[in-house]
Structure formats: C-alpha cells, structure tokens
N, C-alpha and C positions, 0 to 999 in steps of 0.2 A: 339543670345539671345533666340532662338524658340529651342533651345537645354536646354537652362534652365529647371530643372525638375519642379520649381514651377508655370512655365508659363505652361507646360504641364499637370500639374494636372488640371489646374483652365480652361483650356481647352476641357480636359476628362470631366469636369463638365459641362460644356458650351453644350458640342456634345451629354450630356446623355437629357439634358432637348430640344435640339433640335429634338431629337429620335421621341417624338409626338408633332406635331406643333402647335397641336389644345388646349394644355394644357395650362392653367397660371401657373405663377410662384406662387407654393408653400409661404405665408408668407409676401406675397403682397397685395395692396387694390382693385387688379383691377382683382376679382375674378368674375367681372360680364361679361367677354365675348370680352369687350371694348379695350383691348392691352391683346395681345398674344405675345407670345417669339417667334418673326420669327426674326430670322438676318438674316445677308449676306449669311452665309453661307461657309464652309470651303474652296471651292476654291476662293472665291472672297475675303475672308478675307486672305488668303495666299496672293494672287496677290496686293493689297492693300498692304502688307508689303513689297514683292519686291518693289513697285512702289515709297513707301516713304522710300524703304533705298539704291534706285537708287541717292538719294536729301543729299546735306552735309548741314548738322545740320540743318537740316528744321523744320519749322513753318508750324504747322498742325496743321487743322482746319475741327472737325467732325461738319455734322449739322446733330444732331437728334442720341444722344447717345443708346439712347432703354436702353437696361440692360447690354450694356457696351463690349458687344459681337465682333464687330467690332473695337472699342474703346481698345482693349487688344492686338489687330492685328497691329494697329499704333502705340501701347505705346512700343510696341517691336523695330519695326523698328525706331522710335525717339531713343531710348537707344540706340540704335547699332548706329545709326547716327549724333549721339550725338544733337537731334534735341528734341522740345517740342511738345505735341499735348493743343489745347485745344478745348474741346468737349461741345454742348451745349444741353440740352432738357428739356422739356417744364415742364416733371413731376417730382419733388421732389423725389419721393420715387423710380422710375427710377435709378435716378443719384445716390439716395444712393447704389442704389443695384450693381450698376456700380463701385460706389468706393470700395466697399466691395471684389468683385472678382479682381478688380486691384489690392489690400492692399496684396490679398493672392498672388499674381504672384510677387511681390515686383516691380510694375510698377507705381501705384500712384500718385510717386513723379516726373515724368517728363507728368502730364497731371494736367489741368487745368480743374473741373468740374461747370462748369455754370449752371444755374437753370431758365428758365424765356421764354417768347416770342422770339425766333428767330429773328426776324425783328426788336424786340424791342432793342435785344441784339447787333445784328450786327450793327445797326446805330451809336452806340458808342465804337466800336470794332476796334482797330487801325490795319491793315497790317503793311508789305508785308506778302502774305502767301505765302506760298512754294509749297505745296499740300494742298486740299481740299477733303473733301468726305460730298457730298450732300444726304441724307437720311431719311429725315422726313416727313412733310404732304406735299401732293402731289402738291399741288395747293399754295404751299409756294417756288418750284424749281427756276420757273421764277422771285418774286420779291426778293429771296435769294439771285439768281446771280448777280439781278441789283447792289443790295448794296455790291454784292463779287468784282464784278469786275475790279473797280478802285483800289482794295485792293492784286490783284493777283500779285505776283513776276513774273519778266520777268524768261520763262521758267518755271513757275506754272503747276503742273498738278493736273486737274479738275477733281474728276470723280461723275458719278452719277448711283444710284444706280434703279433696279423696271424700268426701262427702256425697256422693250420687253415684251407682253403680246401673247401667239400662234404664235411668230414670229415676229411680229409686233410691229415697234419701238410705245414707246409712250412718254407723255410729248413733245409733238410733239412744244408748245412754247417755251418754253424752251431751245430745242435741236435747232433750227431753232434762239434761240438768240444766243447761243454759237458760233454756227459755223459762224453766223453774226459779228462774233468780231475780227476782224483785227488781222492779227497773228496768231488766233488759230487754230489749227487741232484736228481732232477729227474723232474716230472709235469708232463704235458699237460693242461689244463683246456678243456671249453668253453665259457667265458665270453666274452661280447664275439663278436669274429674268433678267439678264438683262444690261448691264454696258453699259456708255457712258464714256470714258477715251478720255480726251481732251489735249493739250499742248500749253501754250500760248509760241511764239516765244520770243526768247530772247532779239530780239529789239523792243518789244509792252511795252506796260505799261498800 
C-alpha cells in the first residue's frame, strides 16, 4: 500500500509542512499559535504501520487524530490488513483537514472520523481493539487507558506516543499502569519524541 503513488504524494505533502514545525497550517482556524503541525514523525509513523499490519484485519483505534498525519500511516496498514482504523479528536476542523488528505490517498473509506471529547467518546465506544495509538492531551493518557483497557483484544498492541523528554521516560502514570496490567509487556523506544509499545498477552482480557 506505501507503494501507492497517491499515498506517496499526500505524504511528500505531509513531510513539506513538517519541514518547519513551528508553522500552522495554512487555511485553518488555529493561526494563533494554540495547535501546530507536529506529528509523529516519519519513523514512527513507518513503525506504526509495520506494527498494525503485523494484526489480521484489525481494529484500530487512534486517540487524537491532529491533521491526520499518523492517521494515513494506519489507514495504510488497515488496507493491507484488511483491517478498519477509527480515529478520534477533539477539533472539528482538525478532522476535516484529516479527511481531506486521506480522500487524496484514497484511504478514507476504511477510517472512521469522530469529532468530540475523548472520554466522552470512549465511554460509549464498543471494542475488541486490535492496536491502539494513544496521542492527545497529556493528562488524558491515564484516564484513556482506564476506559481502553477492558476494551483491548487479547494480544492488543498499545502504543503511546511524547513519552521520553532528554532521555527521560515521561507520563510516568500512565506507563506504571500499563505495565500494572496483567499480561502486558512493554518497551520504551526512542523513536520520534518517544514511544511506549506495549503487548497485551494472548490469555488476558
């Protein structure tokens, strides 16, 4: 799917406005400073797609879409995997911009765009998820998972993103409940800012 030329244009688009990080996005509301175009980042959103098209036909589950950047990295590997994502974030005009660049890649139609509070959303959010990617406001990681983790598929993999700051793991509750959950394993990576990739065992739930 990452051979696709229209996944690779909308890509080349992604990596030009990544070029200065300090920029907004051109055509948007949030030209005061307040949300900047930082994603993951090319390796981590590579790794992210190995890691959900390791999963048959999984159920993915983005928290905190941004402009959809990461969100293109899992609508690939869902296609290939014959799996769905569905992506959630708080701002409107976000998720539009999000669907916008997916429509150009022709990936779209195997993601799910949600609009609203995280927590508000998740509470009425039915699993199993397959994979997760955790990525929105910081102090939202810990009551995220509470509500993810009756929802995780046995053999689930977790990951979180903004996790090492100078070296130095952070979310430090968060990370200390994961690894508190029966079954799971879990390494620190330093890709990006930061990754926390977890694995719920096959016989947890």
């Amino acid at each position: 799917m990452t051979d696709d030329p229209r996944f690779t244009a909308v890509l080349d688009e992604y990596h030009r406005l990544i070029e200065d990080r300090n920029r907004t996005l051109a055509g948007t509301p949030f030209n005061d400073g307040r949300e900047r175009f930082m994603p993951v980042g090319p390796e981590t959103g590579q790794l992210l797609a190995v890691l959900a098209r390791s999963l048959e036909a999984p159920r993915i589950l983005e928290l905190g879409t941004s402009f959809g950047y990461s969100t293109l990295w899992l609508a690939a590997a869902a296609r290939t995997a014959g799996g769905r994502v569905t992506t959630i974030e708080l701002y409107e005009e976000k998720s539009a911009f999000a669907r916008q660049m997916l429509d150009k890649a022709d990936l779209a139609d195997v993601v799910d765009f949600l609009v609203g509070d995280a927590l508000d959303i998740l509470r009425d959010l039915s699993g199993p998820w397959d994979f997760v990617l955790i990525d929105h406001w910081k102090d939202l990681y810990l009551p995220s998972y509470e509500l993810l983790r009756p929802e995780l598929a046995p053999g689930a993999i977790l990951v979180a993103d903004n996790m090492l700051r100078d070296g130095e793991e952070r979310q430090l509750d968060f990370a200390d409940a994961v690894r508190a959950t029966e079954g799971m394993d879990s390494v620190v990576l330093p890709v990006g800012s930061g990754i926390v990739v977890s694995r719920l065992g096959r016989a947890s739930v």
